[in-house]
N, C-alpha and C positions, 0 to 999 in steps of 0.2 A: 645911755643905756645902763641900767641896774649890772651892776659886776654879776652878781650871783644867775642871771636870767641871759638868754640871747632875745630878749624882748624888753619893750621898753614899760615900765607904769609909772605913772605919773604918782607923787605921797600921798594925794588924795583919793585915789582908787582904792576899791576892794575887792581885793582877788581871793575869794574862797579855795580851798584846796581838799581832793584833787582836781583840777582839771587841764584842759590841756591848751597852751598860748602857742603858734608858732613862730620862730625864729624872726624876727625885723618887724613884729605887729609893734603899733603903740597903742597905748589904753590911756588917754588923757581923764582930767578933774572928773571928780565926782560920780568914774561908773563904777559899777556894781558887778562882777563876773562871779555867777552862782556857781561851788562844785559840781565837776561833771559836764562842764559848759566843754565847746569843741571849738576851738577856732583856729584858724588855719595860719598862714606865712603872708608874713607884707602886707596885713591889714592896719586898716586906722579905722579906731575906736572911738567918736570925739566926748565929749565933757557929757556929763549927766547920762547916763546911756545906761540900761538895764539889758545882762544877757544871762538868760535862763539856764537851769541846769540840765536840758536836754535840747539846747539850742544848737546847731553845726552850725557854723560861719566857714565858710570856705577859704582860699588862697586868695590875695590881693582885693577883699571886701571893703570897702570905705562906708563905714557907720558916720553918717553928720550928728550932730547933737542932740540930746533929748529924743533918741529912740529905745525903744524897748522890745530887746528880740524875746519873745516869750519860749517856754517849753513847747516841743515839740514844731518849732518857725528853724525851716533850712534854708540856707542863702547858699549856692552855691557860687563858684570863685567870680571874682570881677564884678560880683553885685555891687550899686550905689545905693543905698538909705537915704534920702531927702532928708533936711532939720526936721524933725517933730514928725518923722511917718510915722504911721500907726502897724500895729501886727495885732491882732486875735488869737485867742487860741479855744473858744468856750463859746460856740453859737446861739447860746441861753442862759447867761450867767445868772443865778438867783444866790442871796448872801446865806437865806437859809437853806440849803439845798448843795452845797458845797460839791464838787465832784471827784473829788481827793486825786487829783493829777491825772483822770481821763479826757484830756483833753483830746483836740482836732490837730490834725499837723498840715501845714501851710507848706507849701514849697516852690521856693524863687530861684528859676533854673537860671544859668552861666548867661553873666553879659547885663543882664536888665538891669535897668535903673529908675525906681520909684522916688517919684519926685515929694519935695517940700509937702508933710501936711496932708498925704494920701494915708486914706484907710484901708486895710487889708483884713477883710473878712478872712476868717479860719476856711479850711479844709478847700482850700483851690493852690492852681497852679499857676503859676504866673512863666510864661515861656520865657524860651534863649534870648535874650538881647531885646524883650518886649521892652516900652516906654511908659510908665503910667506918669500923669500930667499929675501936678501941681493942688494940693486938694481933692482929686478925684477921691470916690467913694468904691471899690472892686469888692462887687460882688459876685462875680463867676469867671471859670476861667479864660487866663489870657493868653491870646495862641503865639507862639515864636514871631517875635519882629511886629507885633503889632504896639499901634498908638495909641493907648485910651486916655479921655478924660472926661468929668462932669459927675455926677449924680443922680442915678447910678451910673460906674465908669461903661463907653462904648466906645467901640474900637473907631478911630476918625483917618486912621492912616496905618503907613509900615514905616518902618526904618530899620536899616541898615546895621551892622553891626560894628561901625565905624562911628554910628552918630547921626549920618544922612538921612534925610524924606526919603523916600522911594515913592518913584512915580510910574507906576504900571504900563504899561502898551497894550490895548487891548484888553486889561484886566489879567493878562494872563504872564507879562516878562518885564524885568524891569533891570536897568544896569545902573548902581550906585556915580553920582556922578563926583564923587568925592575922590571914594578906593579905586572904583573901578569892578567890585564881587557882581553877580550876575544872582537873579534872585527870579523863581518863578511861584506862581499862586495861582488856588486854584478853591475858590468857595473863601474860606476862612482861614485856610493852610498857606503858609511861606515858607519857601525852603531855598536854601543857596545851591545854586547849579557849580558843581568845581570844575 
C-alpha cells in the first residue's frame, strides 16, 4: 500500500484529483480514475479499467479487467464487473451532436454480478443479486435475483443471493438449497421471506 494513501494504486494508474478511493480498494495497471469519481472500501479495480467522474462504485465492488464505468453508471456494494463488461451512458451517441455530459444513469443495485463481455444499455436497473450471463446484451430492466442471458438479455431463472439456482414450487416459493434463505415470487418479483 502507498505510505501516503490507506489504498492501494498500482505506478501505472492514473488517479485524477479530487476524488474520492476508500480505505483497502486496490486500483491495478493501467486504469484511469476521472476527478470526482466515488468509490467505496475493499474494492478491486483490475488492469486497463476506466472510471468516470460521476461514477459511484460502492463498498466491496470487484471491477475485472477492461471495463469502463461511465459517468453517471452506479454500482452499488458487492457488485461483480465480468472482464470486458460493457456500461452506456448515451442511448444515441452521434460524434456531431455531442451532448456535453447529459447523459443516462445506469444503476446496478447490492449483490449482482454481470458476467464476462455483457452489454449494459443506459438508463435501467439492474436488481439486488440479479445474474447477467456471459455476453448477454441488457436491454431493460432486470428484476432482484433474476438470471438473464442471450440477445437481447431474457430472464431464464432466479438465483439466490449466495450464488444458488432457485427452483420454485409451484411457481410461487423456493428454499435455496445451498444457504438455506427462503424466497417467494410472484409474476416477475423475487423477494426473500426472513
Amino acid at each position: 500500500m502507498n505510505q501516503r494513501r490507506n489504498y492501494f494504486v498500482h505506478p501505472t494508474a492514473v488517479i485524477d484529483e479530487p476524488c474520492e478511493v476508500g480505505e483497502g480498494t486496490k486500483i491495478w495497471h493501467f486504469t484511469h480514475v476521472m476527478s470526482g469519481a466515488k468509490i467505496g472500501k475493499h474494492c478491486v479495480i483490475g488492469q486497463n479499467c476506466f472510471i468516470g467522474k460521476r461514477a459511484v462504485i460502492g463498498n466491496h465492488v470487484h471491477i475485472q479487467n477492461n471495463v469502463s464505468v461511465y459517468d453517471l453508471v452506479t454500482l452499488e456494494d458487492y457488485v461483480f464487473c465480468g472482464p470486458s463488461c460493457v456500461f452506456t451512458n448515451d442511448i444515441n451517441p452521434r460524434s456531431k451532436y455531442p451532448k456535453g455530459g447529459r447523459w443516462i444513469p445506469t444503476l446496478v443495485k447490492e449483490g449482482a454480478s454481470i458476467g464476462a463481455n455483457a452489454t449494459i444499455l443506459c438508463g435501467i436497473t439492474i436488481g439486488k443479486h440479479a445474474f447477467i450471463g456471459a455476453g448477454a446484451v441488457v436491454t431493460r430492466e432486470v428484476p432482484d435475483y433474476a438470471i438473464v442471458v442471450g440477445v437481447p438479455a431474457k430472464i431464464t431463472g432466479w438465483m439466490c443471493e449466495c450464488g444458488e439456482k432457485l427452483y420454485f414450487k409451484d411457481n410461487k416459493e423456493a428454499v435455496c438449497k445451498r444457504c438455506g434463505r427462503k424466497y417467494k415470487k410472484e409474476g416477475e418479483k423475487v423477494w426473500e421471506v426472513k
